[in-house]
C-alpha positions in Angstrom: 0.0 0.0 0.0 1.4 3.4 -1.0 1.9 6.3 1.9 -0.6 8.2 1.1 -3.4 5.5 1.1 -2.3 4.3 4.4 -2.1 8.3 5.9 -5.5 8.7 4.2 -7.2 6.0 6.1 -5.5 6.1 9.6 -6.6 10.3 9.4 -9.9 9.2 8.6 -9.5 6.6 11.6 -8.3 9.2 13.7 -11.3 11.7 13.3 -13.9 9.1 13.8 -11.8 8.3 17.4 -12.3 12.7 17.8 -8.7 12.9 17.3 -7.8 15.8 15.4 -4.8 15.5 12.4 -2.5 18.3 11.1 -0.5 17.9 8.3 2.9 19.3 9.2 4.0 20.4 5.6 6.6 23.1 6.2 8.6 24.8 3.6 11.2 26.0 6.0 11.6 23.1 8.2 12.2 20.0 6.6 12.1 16.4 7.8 9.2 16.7 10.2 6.5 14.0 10.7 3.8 13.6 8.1 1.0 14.4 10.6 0.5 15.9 14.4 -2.3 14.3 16.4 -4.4 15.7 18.9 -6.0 14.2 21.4 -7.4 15.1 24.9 -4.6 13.4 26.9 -2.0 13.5 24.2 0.0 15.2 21.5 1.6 12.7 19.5 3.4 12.6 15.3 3.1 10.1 12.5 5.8 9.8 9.7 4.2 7.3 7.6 5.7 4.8 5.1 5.3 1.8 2.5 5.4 -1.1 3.9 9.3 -2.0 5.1 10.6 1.8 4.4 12.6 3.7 6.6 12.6 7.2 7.4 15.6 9.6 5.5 19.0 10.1 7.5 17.2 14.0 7.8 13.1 12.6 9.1 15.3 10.1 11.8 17.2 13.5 13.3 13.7 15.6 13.4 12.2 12.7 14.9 15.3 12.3 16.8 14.9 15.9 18.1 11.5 15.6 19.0 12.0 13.1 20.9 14.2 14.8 22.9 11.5 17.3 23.6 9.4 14.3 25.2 7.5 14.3 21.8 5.6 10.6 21.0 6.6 10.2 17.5 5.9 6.8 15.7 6.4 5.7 12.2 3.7 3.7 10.5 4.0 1.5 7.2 0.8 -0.4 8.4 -3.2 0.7 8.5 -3.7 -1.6 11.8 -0.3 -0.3 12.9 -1.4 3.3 13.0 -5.0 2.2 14.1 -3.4 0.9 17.7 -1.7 4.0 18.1 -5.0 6.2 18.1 -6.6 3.6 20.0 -3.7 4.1 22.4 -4.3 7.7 22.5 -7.9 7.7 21.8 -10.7 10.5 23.8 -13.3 7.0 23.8 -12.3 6.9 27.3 -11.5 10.6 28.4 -13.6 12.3 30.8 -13.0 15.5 31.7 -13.2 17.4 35.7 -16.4 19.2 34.3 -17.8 15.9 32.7 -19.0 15.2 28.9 -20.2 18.0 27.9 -17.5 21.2 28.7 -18.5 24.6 27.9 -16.1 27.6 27.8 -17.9 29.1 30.7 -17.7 26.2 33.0 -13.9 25.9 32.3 -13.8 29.6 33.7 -16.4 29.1 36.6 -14.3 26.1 37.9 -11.4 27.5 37.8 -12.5 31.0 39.5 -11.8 33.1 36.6 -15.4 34.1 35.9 
C-alpha cells in the first residue's frame, strides 16, 4: 500500500476516534512528521511509510529531536499499525473534571476566573 493511502485511512480513523490530524508540511523546516495528532490526553506525530521503508538520515534527526523534547513520535508503514496507536491515545475513554459535555464558561467558573 502506498503512503498516502495508508495516511489517508488512519486520518480518517483518527477523526472518527475525535482525534484531530495536522499535516505538518513546512517549507522552511524540513524532515518533520507527516501528521501531528491531537487528542485530549496527548500530543503525539506520525511519519508514515510503505510497507518495510525507513525514514531519511534527515526525518530520523527531526524525529530524533522531538523526541528529545518528550514528543511521541511513531512511524507507520501499516493501517492496523497506526489504528493501535489512536486507539492508544484515543478520547473513547476521556472524561473531563467538568464531565461530557464542557463549555467555555464552565472551564472559567471552575477554575474561579469568571
Amino acid at each position: 500500500m502506498l503512503e498516502k493511502e495508508i495516511e489517508t485511512k488512519i486520518v480518517k480513523y483518527a477523526k472518527s476516534q475525535n482525534v484531530l490530524s495536522f499535516k505538518m508540511n513546512s517549507v522552511t523546516s524540513k524532515g518533520l512528521p507527516d501528521r501531528m495528532f491531537i487528542s485530549k490526553t496527548s500530543i503525539f506525530f506520525i511519519e508514515f511509510k510503505r510497507l518495510g521503508a525507513k525514514p531519511t538520515k534527515l526525518q530520523s534527526y527531526m524525529m530524533s529531536e522531538l523526541k528529545d523534547y518528550n514528543c511521541k513520535v511513531y512511524v507507520v508503514d501499516d493501517v492496523e499499525q497506526g489504528k493501535r496507536i489512536i486507539d492508544e491515545y484515543s478520547n473513547k475513554n476521556y472524561e473531563s473534571d467538568w464531565g461530557s459535555s464542557v463549555t467555555i464558561k464552565d472551564v472559567y467558573v471552575k477554575s474561579g476566573n469568571y
